[in-house]
C-alpha positions as CSV (number, residue, x, y, z in Angstrom):
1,X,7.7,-6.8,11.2
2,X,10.6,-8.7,9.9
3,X,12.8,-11.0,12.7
4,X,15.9,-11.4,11.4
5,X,18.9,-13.0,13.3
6,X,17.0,-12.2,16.5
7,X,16.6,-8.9,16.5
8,X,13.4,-6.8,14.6
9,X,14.6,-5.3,11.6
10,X,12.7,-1.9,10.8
11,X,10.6,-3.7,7.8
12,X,6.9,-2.5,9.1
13,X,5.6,-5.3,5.9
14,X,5.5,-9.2,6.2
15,X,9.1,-11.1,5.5
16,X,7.4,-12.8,2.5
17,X,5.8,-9.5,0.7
18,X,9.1,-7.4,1.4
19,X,11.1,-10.4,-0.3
20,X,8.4,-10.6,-3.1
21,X,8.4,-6.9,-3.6
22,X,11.9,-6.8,-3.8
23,X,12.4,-9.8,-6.0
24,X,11.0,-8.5,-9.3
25,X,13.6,-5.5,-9.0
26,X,16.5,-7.7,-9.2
27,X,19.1,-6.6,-11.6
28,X,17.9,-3.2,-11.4
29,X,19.6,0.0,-11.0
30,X,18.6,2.5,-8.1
31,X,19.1,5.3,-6.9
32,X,18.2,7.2,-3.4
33,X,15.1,10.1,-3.9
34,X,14.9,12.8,-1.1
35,X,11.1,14.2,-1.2
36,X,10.8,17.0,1.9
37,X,12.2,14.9,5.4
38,X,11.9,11.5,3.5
39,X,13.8,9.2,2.0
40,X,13.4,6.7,-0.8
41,X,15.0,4.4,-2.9
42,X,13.4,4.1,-6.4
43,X,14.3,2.3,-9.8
44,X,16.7,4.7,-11.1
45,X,14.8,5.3,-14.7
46,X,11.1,4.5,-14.2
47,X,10.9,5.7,-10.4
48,X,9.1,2.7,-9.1
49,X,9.7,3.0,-5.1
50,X,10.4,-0.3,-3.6
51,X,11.8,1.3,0.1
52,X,10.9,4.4,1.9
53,X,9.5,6.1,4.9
54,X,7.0,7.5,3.4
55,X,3.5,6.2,4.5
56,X,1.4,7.7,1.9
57,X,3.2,6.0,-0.7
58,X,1.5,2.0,-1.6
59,X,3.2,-0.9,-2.8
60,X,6.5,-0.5,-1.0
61,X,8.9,-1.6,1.7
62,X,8.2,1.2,4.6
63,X,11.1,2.3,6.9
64,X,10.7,3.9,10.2
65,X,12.0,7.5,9.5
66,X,15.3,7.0,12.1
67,X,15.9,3.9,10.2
68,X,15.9,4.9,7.0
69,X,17.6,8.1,7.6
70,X,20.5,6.2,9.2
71,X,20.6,3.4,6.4
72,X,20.0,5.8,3.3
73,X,21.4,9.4,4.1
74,X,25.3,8.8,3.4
75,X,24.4,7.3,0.0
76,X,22.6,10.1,-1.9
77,X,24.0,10.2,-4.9
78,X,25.5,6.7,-5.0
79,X,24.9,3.8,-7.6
80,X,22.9,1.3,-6.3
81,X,21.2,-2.1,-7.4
82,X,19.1,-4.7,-6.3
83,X,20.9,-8.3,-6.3
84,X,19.1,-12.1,-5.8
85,X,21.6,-14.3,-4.2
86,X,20.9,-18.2,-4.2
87,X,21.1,-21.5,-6.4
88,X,18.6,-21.0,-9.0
89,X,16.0,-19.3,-7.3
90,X,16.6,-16.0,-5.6
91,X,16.5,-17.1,-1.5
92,X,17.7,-13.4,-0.3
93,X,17.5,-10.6,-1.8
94,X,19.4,-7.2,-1.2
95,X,19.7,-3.3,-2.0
96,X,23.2,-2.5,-2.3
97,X,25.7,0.4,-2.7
98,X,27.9,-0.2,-5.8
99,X,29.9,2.4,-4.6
100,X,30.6,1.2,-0.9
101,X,30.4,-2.0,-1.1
102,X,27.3,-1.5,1.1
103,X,24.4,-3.9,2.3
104,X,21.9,-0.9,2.7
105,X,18.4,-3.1,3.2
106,X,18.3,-7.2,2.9
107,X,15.5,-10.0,3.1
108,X,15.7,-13.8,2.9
109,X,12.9,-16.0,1.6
């Protein structure tokens, strides 16, 4: 799980492979997928999935189904991109709603 600001963020990965995962995505357009009762947010052209709660799927951030629901739902349908924030080196990285204006999912390094 991921401690952030002293609570427990939702992340069910380690702070340092959700920041990793998300790092190589950054500059990337997304978009929000809907597959039966879960959610996911994929690259928006080669449908890599970097969050979701969707267990069966490998190689990406997972979500408790609440969670995601309540993070994701409200931007089907919205732009969204992943953006690196720091001097030089990314040191937090964040999915965001173009749209809204919208912090949907963030990590630090």
């Amino acid at each position: 799980m991921v401690i952030k600001r002293g609570k427990v963020s939702f992340c069910v990965n380690r702070k340092k492979d959700c920041f990793e995962n998300l790092r190589q995505y950054i500059g990337k357009k997304l978009s929000i997928r809907q597959k039966q009762n879960n959610l996911s947010v994929c690259t928006k052209y080669s449908r890599h999935v970097l969050l979701t709660s969707d267990k069966s799927i490998e190689n990406a951030i997972h979500l408790r189904q609440k969670e995601c629901d309540f993070r994701l739902r409200e931007h089907i349908g919205h732009n969204l991109r992943c953006v690196g924030y720091g001097n030089g080196t990314p040191q937090n990285v964040s999915i965001e709603c173009e749209d809204c204006c919208t912090v949907l999912y963030d990590v630090e390094k």
